[in-house]
N, C-alpha and C positions, 0 to 999 in steps of 0.2 A: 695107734695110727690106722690102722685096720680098720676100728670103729667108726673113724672119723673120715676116713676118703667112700666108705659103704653107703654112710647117710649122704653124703655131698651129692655121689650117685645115682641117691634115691630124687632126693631134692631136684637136680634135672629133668628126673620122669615127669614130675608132675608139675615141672614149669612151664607156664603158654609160650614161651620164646626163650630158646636156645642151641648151642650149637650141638648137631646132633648127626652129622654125616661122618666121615671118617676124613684122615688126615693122612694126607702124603708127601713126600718130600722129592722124589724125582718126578714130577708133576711135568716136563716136557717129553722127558719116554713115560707118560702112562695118559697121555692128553685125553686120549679116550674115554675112557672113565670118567673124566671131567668134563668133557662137552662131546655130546652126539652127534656132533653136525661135521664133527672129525671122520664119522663113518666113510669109507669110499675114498678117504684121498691117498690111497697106495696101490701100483700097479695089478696086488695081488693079496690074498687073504691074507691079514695081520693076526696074530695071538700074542697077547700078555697073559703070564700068568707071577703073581706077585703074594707075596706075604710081609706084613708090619708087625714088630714085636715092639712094642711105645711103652719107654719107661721102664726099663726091665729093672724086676725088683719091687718095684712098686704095686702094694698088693692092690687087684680089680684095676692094675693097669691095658689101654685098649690093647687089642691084638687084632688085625684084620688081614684076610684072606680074600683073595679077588682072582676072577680069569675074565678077561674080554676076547673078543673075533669081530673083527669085522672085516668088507671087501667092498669094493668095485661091482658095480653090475657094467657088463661090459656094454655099450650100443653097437648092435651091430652094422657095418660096412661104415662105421664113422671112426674117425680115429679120435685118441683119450683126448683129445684138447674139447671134445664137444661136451655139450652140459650133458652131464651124468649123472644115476643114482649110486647111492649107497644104503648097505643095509650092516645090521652088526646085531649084539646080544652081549650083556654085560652080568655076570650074577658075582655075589660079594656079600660077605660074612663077616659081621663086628660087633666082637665083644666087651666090654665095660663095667668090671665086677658084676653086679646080678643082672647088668642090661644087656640087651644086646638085638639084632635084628639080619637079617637074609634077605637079601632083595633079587629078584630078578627081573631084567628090562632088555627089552628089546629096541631095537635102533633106527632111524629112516634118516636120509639126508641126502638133500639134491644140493651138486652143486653147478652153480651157472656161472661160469667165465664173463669175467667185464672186460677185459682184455688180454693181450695175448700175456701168457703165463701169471696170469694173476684172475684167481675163481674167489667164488662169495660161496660160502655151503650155508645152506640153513637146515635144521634138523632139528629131531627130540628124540627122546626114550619114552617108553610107554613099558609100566608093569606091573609089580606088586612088591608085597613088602610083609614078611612077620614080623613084629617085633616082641620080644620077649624081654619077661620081670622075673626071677627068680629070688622072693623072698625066701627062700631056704638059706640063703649065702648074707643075709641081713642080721644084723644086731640092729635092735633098735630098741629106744629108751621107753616109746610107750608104743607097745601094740596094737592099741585100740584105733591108732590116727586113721583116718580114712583113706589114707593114700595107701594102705597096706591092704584093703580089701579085696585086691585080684591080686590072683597070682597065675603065673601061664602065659598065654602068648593071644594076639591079634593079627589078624590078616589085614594088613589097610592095600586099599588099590582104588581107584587106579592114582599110581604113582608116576607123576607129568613132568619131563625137564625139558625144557626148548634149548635152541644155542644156534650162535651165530657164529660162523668160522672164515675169516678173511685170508687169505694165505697167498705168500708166491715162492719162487725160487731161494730167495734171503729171509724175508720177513712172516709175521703173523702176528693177528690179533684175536681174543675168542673173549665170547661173553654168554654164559648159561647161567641160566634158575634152573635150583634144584628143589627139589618137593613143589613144585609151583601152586598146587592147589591149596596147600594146606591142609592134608585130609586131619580128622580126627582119629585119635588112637582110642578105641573103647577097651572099656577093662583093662584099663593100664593106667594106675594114678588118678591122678585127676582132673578131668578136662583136658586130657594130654593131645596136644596135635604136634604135626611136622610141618617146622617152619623154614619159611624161602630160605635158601642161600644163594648168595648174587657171587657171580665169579669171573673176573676178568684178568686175562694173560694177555700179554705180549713178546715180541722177543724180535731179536735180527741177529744173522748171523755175520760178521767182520772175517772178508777173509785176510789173512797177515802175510801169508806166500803160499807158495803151492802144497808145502806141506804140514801147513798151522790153522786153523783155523779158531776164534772165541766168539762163543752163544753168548751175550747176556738178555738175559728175559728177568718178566717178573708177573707173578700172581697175585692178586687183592680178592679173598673172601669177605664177605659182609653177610652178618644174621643179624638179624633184629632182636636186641637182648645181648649181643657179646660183641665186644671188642674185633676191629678189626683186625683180619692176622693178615699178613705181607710177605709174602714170599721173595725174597730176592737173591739171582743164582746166575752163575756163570759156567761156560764149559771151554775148557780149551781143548781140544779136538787136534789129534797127528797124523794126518791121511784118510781119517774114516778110520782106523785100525781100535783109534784107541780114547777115550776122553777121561779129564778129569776135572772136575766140577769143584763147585764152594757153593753150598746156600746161607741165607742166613732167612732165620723167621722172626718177626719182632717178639718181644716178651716170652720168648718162647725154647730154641735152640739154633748153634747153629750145624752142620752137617757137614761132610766130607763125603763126595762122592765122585765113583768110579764105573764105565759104562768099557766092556769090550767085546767086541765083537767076535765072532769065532764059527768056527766049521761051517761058511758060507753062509747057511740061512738063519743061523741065531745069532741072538746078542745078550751080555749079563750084562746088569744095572745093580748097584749095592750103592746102601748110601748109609753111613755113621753120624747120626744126630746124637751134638752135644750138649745134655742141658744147661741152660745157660739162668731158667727161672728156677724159683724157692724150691719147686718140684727137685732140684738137683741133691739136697740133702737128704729126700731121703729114698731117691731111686737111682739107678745108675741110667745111660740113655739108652737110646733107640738103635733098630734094627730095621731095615728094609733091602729086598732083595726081588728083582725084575729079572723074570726071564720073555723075551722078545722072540719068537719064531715068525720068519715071514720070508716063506720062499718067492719070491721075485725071480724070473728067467728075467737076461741078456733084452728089452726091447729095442726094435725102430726110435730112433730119438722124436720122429716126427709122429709116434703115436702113441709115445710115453708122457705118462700124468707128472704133471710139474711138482719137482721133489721138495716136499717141506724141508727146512730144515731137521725138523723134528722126528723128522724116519729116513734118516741118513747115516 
């Protein structure tokens, strides 16, 4: 089995079109990492910092590591309802038997109020990218192929993601390209580039009483070359104190997740994905774990930024 998920691996590298960013499951606490145009919309500096262990058991199963920051530039003698910037910084580390890549990007995103408590953000990430081959960790049947000619790592940059962020008090909608330019990976494979990922979420929050509230949203990935994946997830929520969530992903697993908040300015996110595809025979599932720090002081209601649902 070894042998055979290594080549699969390999085969990836040196395909013109496939999926190649990483995969998350509590995707409305980690939004950020998914569309930059999220940058700015919290009273105060946001930090995630998150690790995925995917497929445990399953050898050259991914594993990825991330921290995101971002904030509000405040205008001054305006209050938050005015059009504002935001700025942020995203770096993230994923591994995939002998693949694997490091990215760091950086954040810009204005957003402009269409009406009252309801803003449009537009933004992007701007960075770079290594990506690494490790033929050391490869069995293969004939060593001569040419995709096995490099071994080591490439710098590709500049690495481009736009996004578009619709938000109010209840709802939101977001739409980002990831890798947008398609750069080329040299010395990696063959012909190797990074191809578009199209990503759209949305969600609304229902509230039930005063002390209930349920999120249902949903995410749709699109690569050119792979199957689309679908996210679909809900959170029932007990005063802000506490959530507990259900995802399901098509063809894929589905997840059991738990978000609670604690000692004022943090919040924990864990989410148990169940394999549900053939992968299931011979790995056991996933693992994901969000830590949320974001000190917010007490504001003015009348100069405080309209609260997502999504960082509540």
């Amino acid at each position: 089995m070894r042998r055979t998920a290594l080549l699969l691996l390999l085969a990836a590298a040196t395909a013109l079109q496939a999926q190649q960013t990483a995969q998350y499951t509590q995707n409305v606490f980690n939004m950020f990492a998914i569309n930059p145009a999220v940058a700015g919309s919290k009273d105060c500096i946001d930090v995630r910092l998150g690790y995925r262990q995917q497929w445990v058991g399953f050898p050259g199963a991914p594993t990825t590591g991330w921290a995101t920051i971002n904030s509000v530039l405040k205008p001054k003698h305006k209050g938050f309802k005015a059009n504002r910037h935001g700025i942020g910084a995203f770096v993230e580390s994923d591994n995939t038997g002998p693949l694997g890549y490091t990215t760091l990007q950086l954040a810009y995103a204005y957003h402009l109020q269409l009406r009252q408590d309801v803003f449009l953000s537009m933004g992007f990430f701007a960075g770079l990218q290594q990506e690494k081959l490790s033929l050391g960790d490869v069995t293969a049947g004939n060593n001569n192929d040419p995709a096995l000619a490099h071994n080591g790592s490439a710098l590709v940059y500049p690495i481009i993601t736009p996004g578009l962020w619709l938000y109010g008090k209840s709802s939101w909608a977001g739409l980002s390209i990831q890798q947008l330019l398609g750069n080329r990976v040299k010395d990696i494979g063959l012909d190797t580039r990074l191809t578009n990922h199209y990503i759209v979420s949305a969600g609304h929050r229902y509230r039930i009483d005063r002390k209930f509230s349920i999120t249902p949203n949903a995410l749709l990935k699109l690569s050119p070359g792979s199957p689309m994946a679908m996210d679909l997830n809900a959170m029932l929520e007990y005063r802000r104190r506490l959530g507990i969530g259900v995802s399901f992903r098509n063809q894929d697993a589905v997840a059991l997740m738990i978000k609670l908040p604690f000692l004022k300015y943090f919040s924990l996110g864990y989410s148990y994905d169940i394999t549900t595809s053939k992968l299931r025979a011979g790995a056991s599932n996933t693992h994901e774990i969000i830590l949320g720090i974001y000190p917010c002081l007490p504001l003015d209601p009348e100069k405080a930024i309209v609260r997502c649902p999504i960082f509540e």
